[in-house]
TORRODO-8466 format. One record per residue: x, y, z of N, C-alpha, C, CB in turn; residue number from 1. Coordinates in nm, 4 decimals. Glycine has a CB too. Example, Ala and Ser with C-alpha at 12.3 -4.5 7.8 and 13.67 -1.06 7.14 Angstrom:
2
<sedo n_px="1.3190" n_py="-0.5690" n_pz="0.7800" ca_px="1.2300" ca_py="-0.4500" ca_pz="0.7800" c_px="1.3200" c_py="-0.3300" c_pz="0.7800" cb_px="1.1308" cb_py="-0.4473" cb_pz="0.9046" n="1"/>
<sedo n_px="1.2850" n_py="-0.2250" n_pz="0.7080" ca_px="1.3670" ca_py="-0.1060" ca_pz="0.7140" c_px="1.2900" c_py="0.0030" c_pz="0.7870" cb_px="1.4084" cb_py="-0.0598" cb_pz="0.5725" n="2"/>
END
This chain:
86
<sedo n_px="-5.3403" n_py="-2.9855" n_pz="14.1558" ca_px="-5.4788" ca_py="-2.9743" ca_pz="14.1933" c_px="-5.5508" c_py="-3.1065" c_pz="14.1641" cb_px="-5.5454" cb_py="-2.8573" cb_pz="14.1191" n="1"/>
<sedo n_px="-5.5082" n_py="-3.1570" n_pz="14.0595" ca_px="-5.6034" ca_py="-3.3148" ca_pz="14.0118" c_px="-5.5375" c_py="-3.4330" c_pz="14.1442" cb_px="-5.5386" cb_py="-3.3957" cb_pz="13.7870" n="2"/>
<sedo n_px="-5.4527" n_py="-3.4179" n_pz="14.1810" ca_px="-5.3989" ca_py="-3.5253" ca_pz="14.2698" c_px="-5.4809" c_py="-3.4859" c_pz="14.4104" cb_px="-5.2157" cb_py="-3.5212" cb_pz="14.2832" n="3"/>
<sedo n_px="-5.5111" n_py="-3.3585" n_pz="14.4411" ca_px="-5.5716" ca_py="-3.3920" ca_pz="14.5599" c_px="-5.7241" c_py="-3.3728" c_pz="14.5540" cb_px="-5.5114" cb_py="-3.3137" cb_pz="14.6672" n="4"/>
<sedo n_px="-5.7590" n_py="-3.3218" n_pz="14.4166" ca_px="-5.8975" ca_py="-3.3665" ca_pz="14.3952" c_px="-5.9379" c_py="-3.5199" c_pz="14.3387" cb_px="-5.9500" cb_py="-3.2683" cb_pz="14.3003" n="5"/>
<sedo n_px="-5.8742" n_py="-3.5912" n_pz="14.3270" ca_px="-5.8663" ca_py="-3.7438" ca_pz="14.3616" c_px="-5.8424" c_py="-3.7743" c_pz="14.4791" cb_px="-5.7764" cb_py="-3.8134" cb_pz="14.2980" n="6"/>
<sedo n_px="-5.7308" n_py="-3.7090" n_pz="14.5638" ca_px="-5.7202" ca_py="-3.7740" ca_pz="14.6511" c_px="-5.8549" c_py="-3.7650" c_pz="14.7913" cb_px="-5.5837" cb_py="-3.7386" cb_pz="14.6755" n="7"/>
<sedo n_px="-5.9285" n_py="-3.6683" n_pz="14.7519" ca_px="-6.0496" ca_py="-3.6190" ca_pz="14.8557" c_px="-6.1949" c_py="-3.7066" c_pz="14.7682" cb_px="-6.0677" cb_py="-3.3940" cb_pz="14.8584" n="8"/>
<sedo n_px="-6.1425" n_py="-3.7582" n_pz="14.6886" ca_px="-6.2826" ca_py="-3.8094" ca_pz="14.5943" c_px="-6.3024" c_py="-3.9909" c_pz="14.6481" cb_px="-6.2356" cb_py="-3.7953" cb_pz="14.3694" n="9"/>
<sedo n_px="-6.4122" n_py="-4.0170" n_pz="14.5745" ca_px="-6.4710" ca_py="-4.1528" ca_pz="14.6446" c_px="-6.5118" c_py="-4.2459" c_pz="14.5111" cb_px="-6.6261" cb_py="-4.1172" cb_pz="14.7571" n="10"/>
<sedo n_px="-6.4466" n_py="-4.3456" n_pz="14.5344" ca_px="-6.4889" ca_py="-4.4647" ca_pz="14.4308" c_px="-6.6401" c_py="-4.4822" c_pz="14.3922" cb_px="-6.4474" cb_py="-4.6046" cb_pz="14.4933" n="11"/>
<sedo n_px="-6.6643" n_py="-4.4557" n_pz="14.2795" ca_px="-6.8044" ca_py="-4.4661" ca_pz="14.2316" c_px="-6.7835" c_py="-4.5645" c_pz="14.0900" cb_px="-6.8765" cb_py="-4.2973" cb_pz="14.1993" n="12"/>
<sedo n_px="-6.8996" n_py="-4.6706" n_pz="14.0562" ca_px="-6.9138" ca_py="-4.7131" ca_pz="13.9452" c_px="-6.8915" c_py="-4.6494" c_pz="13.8306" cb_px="-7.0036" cb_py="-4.7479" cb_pz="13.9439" n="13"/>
<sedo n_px="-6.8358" n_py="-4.6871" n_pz="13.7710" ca_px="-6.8920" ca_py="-4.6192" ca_pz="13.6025" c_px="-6.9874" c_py="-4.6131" c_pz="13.5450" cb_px="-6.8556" cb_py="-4.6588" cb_pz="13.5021" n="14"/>
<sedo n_px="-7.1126" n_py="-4.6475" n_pz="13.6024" ca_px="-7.2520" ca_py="-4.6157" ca_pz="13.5559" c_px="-7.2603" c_py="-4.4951" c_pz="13.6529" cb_px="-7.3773" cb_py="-4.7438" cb_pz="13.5735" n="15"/>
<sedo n_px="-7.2385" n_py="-4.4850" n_pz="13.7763" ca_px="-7.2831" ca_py="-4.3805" ca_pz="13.8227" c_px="-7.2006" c_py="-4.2047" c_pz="13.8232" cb_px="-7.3059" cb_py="-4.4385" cb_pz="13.9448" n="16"/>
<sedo n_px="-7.0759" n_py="-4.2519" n_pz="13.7647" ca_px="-7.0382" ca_py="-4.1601" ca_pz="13.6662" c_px="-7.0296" c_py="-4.1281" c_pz="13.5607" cb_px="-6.9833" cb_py="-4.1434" cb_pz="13.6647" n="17"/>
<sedo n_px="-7.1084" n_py="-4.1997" n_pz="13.4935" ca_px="-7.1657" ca_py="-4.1936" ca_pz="13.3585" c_px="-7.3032" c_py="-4.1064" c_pz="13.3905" cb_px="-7.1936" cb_py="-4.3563" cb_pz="13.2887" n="18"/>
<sedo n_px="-7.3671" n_py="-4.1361" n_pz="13.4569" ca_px="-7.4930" ca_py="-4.0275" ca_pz="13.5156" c_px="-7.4645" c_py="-3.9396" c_pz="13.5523" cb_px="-7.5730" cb_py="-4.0500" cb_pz="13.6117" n="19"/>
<sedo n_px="-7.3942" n_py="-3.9513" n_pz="13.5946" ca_px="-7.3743" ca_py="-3.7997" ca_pz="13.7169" c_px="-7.3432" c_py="-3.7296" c_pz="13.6453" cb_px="-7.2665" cb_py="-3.7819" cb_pz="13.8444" n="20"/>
<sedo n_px="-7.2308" n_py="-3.7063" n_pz="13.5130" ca_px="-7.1596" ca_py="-3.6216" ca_pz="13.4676" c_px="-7.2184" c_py="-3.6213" c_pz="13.2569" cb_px="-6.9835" cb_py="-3.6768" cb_pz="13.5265" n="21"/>
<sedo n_px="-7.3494" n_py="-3.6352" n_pz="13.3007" ca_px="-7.3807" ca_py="-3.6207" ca_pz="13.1203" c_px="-7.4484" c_py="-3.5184" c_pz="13.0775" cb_px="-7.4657" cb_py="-3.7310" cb_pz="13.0539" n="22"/>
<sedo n_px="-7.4883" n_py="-3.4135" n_pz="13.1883" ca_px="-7.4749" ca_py="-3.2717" ca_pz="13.0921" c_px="-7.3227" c_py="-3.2138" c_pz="13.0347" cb_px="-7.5346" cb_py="-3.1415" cb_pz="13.1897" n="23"/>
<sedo n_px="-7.2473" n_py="-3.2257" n_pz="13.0418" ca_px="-7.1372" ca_py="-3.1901" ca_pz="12.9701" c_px="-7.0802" c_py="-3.3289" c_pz="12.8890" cb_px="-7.0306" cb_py="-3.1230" cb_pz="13.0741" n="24"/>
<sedo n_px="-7.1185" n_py="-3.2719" n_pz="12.7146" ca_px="-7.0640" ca_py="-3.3414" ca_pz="12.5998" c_px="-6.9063" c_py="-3.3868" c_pz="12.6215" cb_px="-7.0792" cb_py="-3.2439" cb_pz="12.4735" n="25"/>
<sedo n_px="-6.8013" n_py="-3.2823" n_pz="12.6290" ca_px="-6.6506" ca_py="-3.3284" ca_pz="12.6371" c_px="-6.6641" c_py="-3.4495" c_pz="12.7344" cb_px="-6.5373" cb_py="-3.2031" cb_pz="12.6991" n="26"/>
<sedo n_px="-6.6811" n_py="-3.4308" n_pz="12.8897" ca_px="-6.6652" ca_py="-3.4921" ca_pz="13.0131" c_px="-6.7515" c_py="-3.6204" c_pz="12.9642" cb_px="-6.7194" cb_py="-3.4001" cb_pz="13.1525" n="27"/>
<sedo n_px="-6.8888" n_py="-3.6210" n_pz="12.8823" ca_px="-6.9341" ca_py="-3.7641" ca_pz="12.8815" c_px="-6.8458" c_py="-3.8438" c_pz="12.7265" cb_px="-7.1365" cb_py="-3.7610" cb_pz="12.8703" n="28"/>
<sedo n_px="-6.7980" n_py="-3.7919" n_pz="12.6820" ca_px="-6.7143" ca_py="-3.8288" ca_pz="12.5629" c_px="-6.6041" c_py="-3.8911" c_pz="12.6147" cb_px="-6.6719" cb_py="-3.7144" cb_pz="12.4740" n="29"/>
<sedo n_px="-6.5028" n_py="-3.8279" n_pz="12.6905" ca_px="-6.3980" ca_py="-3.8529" ca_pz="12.8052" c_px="-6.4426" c_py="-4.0410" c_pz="12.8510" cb_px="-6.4334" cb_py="-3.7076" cb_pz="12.9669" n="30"/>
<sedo n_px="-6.5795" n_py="-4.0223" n_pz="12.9055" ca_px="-6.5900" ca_py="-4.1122" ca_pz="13.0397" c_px="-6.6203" c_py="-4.2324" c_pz="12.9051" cb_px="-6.7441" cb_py="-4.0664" cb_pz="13.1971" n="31"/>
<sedo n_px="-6.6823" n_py="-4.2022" n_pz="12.8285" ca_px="-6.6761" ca_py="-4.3054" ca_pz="12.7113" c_px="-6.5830" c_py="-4.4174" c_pz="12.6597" cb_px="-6.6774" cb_py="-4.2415" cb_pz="12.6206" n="32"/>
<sedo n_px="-6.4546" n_py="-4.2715" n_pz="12.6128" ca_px="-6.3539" ca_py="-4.3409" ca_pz="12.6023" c_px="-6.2375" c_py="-4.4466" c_pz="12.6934" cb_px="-6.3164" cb_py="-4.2626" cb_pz="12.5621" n="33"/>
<sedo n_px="-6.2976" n_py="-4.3675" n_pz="12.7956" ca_px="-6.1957" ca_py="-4.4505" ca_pz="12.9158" c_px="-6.2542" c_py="-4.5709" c_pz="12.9666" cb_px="-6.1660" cb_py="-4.3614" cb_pz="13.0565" n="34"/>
<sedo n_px="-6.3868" n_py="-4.5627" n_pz="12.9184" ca_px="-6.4668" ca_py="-4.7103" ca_pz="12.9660" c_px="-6.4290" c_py="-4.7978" c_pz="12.8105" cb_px="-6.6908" cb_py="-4.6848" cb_pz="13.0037" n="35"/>
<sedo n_px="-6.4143" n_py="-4.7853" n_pz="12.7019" ca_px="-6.3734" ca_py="-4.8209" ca_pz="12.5961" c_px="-6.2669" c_py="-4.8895" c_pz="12.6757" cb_px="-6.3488" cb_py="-4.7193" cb_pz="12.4872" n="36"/>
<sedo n_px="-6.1213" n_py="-4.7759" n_pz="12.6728" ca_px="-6.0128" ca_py="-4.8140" ca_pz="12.7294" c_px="-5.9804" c_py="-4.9648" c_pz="12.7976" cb_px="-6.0033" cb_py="-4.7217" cb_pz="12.8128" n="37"/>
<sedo n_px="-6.0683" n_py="-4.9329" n_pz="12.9517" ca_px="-6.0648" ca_py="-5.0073" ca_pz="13.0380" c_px="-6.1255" c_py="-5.1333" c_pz="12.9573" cb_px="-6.1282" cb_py="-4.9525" cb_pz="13.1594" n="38"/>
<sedo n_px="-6.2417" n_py="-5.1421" n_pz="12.9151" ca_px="-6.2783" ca_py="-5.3018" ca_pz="12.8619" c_px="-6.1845" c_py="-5.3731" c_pz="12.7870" cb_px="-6.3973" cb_py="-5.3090" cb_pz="12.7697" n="39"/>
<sedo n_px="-6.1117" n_py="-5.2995" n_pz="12.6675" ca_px="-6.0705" ca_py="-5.3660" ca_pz="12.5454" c_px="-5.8893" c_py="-5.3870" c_pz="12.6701" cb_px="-6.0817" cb_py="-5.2334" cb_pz="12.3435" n="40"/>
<sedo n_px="-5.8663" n_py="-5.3419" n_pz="12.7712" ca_px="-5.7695" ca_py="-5.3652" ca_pz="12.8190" c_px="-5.7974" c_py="-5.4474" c_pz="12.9828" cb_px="-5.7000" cb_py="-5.2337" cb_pz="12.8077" n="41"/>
<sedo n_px="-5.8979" n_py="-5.5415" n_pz="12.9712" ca_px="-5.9415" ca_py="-5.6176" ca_pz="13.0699" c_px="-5.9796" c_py="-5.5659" c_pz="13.2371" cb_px="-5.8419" cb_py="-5.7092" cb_pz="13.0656" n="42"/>
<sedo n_px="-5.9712" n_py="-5.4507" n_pz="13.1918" ca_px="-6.0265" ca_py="-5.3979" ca_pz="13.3343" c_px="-6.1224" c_py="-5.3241" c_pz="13.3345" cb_px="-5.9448" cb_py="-5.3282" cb_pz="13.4093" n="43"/>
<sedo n_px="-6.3069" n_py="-5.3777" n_pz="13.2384" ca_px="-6.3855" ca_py="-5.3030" ca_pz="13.2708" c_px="-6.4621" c_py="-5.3280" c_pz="13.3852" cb_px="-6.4433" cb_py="-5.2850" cb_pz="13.1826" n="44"/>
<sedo n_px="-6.4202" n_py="-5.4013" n_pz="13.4897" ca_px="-6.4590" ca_py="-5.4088" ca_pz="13.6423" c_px="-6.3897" c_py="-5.3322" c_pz="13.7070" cb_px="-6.4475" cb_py="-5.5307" cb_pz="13.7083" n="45"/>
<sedo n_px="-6.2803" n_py="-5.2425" n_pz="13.6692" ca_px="-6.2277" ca_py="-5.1470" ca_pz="13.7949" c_px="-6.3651" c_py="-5.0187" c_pz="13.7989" cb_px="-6.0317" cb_py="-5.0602" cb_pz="13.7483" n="46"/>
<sedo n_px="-6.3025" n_py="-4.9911" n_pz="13.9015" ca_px="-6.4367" ca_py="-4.9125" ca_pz="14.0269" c_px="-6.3149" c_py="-4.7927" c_pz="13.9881" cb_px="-6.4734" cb_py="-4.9911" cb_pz="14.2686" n="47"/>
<sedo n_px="-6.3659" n_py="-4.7127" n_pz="13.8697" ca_px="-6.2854" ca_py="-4.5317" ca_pz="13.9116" c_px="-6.3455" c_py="-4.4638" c_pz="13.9894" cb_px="-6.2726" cb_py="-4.4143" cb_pz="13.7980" n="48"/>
<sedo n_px="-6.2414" n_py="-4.3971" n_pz="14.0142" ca_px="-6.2169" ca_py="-4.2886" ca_pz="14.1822" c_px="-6.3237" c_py="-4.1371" c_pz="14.0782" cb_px="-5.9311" cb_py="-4.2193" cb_pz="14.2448" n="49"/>
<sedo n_px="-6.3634" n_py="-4.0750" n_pz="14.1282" ca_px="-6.4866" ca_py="-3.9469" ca_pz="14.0673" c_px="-6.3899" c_py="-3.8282" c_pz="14.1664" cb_px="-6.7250" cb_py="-3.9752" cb_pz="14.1365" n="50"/>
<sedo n_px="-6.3088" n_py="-3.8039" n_pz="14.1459" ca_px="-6.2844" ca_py="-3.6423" ca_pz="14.2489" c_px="-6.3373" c_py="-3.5384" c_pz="14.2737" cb_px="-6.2029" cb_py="-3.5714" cb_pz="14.2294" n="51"/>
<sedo n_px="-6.3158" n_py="-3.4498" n_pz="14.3594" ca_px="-6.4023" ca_py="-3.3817" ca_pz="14.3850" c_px="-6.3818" c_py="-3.2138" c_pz="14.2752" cb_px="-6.3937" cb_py="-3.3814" cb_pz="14.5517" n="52"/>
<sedo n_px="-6.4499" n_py="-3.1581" n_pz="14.2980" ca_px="-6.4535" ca_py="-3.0335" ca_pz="14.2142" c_px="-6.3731" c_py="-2.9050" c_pz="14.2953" cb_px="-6.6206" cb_py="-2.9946" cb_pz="14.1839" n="53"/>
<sedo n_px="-6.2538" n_py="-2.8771" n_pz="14.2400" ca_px="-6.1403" ca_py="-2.7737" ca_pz="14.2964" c_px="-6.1393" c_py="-2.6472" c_pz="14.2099" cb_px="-5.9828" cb_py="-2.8408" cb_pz="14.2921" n="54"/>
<sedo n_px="-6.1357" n_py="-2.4985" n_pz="14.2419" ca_px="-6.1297" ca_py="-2.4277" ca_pz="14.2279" c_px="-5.9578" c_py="-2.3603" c_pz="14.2609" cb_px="-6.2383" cb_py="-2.4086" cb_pz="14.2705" n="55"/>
<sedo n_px="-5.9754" n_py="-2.2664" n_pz="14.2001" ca_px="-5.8054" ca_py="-2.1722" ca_pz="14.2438" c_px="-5.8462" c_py="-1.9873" c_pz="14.2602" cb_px="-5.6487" cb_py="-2.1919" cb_pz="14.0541" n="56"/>
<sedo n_px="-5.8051" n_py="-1.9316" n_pz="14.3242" ca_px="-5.8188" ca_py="-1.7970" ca_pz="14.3004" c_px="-5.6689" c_py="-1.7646" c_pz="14.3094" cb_px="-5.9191" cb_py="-1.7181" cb_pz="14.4022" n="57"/>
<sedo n_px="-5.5561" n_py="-1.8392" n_pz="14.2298" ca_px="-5.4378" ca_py="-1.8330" ca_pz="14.1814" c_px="-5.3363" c_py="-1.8304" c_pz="14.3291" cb_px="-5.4316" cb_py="-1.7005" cb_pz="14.0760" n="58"/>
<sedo n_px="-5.3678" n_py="-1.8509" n_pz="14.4053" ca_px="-5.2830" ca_py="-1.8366" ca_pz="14.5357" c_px="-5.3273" c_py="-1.9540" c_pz="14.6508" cb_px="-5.3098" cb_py="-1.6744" cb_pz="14.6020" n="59"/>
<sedo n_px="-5.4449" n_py="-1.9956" n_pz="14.6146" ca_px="-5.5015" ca_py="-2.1174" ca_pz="14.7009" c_px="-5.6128" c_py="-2.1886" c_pz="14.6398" cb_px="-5.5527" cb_py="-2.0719" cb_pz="14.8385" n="60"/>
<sedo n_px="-5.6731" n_py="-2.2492" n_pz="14.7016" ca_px="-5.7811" ca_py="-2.3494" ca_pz="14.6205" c_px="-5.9404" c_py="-2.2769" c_pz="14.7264" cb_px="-5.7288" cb_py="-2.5875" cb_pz="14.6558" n="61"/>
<sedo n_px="-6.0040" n_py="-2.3058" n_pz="14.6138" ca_px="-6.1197" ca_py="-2.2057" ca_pz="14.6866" c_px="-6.2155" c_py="-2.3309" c_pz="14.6747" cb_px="-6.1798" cb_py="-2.0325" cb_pz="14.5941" n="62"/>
<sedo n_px="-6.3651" n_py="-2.2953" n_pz="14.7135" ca_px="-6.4474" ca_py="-2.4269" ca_pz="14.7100" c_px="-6.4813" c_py="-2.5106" c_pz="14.8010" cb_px="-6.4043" cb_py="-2.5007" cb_pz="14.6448" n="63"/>
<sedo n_px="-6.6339" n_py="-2.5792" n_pz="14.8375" ca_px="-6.6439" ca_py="-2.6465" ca_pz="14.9258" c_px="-6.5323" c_py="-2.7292" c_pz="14.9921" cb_px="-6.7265" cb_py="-2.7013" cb_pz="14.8915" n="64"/>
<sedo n_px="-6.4234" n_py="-2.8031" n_pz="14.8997" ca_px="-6.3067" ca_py="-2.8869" ca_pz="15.0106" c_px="-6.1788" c_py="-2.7792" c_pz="14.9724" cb_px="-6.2586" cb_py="-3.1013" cb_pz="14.9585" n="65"/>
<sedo n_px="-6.1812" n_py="-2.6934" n_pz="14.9535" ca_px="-6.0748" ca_py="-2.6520" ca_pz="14.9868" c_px="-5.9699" c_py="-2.6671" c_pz="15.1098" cb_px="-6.1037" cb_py="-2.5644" cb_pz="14.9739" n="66"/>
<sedo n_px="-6.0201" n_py="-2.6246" n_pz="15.2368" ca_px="-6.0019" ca_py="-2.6385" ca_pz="15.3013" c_px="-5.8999" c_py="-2.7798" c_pz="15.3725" cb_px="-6.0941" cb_py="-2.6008" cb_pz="15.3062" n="67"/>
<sedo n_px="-5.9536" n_py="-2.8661" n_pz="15.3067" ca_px="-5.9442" ca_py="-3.0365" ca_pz="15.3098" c_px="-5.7740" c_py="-3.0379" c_pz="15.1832" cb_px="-6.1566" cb_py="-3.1425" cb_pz="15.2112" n="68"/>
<sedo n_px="-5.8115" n_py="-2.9765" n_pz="15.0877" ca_px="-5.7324" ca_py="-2.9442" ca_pz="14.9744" c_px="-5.5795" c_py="-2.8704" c_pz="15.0038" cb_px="-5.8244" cb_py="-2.8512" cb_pz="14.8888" n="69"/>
<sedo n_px="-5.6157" n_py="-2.7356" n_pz="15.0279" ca_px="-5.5007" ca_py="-2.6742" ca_pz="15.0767" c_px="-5.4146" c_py="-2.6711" c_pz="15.2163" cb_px="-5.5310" cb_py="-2.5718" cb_pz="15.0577" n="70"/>
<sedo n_px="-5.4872" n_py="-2.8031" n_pz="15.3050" ca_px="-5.4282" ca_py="-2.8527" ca_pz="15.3829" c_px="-5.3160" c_py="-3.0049" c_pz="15.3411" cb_px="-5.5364" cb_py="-2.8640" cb_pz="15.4697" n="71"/>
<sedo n_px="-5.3451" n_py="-3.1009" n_pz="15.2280" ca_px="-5.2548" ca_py="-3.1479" ca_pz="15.1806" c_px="-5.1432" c_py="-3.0553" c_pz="15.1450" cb_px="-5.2992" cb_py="-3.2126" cb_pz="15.0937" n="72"/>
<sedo n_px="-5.1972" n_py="-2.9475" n_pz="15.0842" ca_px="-5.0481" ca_py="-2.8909" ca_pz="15.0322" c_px="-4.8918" c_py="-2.8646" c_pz="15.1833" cb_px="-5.1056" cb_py="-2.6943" cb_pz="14.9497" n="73"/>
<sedo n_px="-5.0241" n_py="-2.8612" n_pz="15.2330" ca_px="-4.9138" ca_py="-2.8278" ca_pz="15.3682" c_px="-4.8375" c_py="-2.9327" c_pz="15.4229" cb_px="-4.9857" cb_py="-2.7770" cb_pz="15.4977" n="74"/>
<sedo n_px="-4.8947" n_py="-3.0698" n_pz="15.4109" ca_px="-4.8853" ca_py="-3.1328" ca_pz="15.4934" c_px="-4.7680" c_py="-3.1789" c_pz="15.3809" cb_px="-5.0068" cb_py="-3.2062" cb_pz="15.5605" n="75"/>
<sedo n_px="-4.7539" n_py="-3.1741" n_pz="15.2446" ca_px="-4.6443" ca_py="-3.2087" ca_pz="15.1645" c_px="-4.5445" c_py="-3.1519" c_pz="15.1361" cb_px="-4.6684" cb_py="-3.2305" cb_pz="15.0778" n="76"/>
<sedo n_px="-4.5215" n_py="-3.0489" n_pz="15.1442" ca_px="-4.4258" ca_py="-2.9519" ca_pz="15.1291" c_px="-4.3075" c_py="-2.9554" c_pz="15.2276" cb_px="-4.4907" cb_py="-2.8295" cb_pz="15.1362" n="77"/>
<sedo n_px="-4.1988" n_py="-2.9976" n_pz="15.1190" ca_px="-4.0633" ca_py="-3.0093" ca_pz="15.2281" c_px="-4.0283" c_py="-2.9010" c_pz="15.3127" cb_px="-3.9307" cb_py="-3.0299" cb_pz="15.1565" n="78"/>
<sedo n_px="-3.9466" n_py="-2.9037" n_pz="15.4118" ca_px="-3.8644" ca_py="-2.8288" ca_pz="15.5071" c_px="-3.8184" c_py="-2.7137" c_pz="15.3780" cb_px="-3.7222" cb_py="-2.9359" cb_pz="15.5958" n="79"/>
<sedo n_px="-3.8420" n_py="-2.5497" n_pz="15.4049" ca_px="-3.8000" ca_py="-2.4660" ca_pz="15.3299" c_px="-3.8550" c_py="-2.4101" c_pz="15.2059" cb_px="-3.7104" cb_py="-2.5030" cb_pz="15.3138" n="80"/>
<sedo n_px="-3.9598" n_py="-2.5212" n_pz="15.1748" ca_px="-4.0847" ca_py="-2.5396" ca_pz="15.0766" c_px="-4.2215" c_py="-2.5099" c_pz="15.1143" cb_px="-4.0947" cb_py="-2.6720" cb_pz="15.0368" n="81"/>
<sedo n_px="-4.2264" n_py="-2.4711" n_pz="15.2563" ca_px="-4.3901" ca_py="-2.4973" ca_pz="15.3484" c_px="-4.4250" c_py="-2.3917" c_pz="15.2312" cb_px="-4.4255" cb_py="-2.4387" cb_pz="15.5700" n="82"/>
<sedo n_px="-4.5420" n_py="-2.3233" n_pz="15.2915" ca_px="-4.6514" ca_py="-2.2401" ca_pz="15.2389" c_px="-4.7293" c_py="-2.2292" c_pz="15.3856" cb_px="-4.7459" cb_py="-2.3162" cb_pz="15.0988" n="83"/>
<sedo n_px="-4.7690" n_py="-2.0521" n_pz="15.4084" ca_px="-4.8347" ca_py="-1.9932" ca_pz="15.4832" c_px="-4.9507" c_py="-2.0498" c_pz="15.5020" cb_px="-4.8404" cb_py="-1.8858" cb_pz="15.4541" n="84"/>
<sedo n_px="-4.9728" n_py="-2.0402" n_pz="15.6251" ca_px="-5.1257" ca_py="-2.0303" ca_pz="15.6343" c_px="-5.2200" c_py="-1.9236" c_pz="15.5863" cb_px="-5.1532" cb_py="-2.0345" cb_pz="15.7551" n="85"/>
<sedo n_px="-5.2998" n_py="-1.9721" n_pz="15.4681" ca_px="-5.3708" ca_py="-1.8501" ca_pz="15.4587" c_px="-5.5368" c_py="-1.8677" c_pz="15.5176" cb_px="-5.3622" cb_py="-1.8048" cb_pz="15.2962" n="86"/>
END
């Protein structure tokens, strides 16, 4: 689920995910540390990817991109591996 809610998500600054996401303590603690991370390891100019927000009702992905979502799954799934259309 995190790979294709990255993969449907859009490069935003780290200030503007630092805003976006500071009612929740863990998630702004998180974005803290990884901006820590990134500086003391010379890449506090990379541009992180913000993904989008995925849901499950244990059999598919529910949620505005679902749709967008549980169509990667299809499109990855080997010969004998597919998954139905639901």
């Amino acid at each position: 689920m995190g790979t294709h809610a990255l993969t449907l998500g859009k490069p935003f600054s780290q200030e503007k995910i630092k805003g976006a996401l500071q009612t929740n303590s863990d998630v702004r603690d998180a974005i803290q540390r990884m901006s820590e991370h990134l500086a003391v390891n010379g890449l506090s100019d990379a541009i992180p990817m913000l993904g989008v927000s995925l849901t499950s009702d244990d059999k598919k992905l529910t949620g505005e991109f679902s749709a967008a979502a549980n169509q990667l799954d299809r499109e990855h799934c080997r010969k004998g591996f597919t998954l139905p259309n639901a």
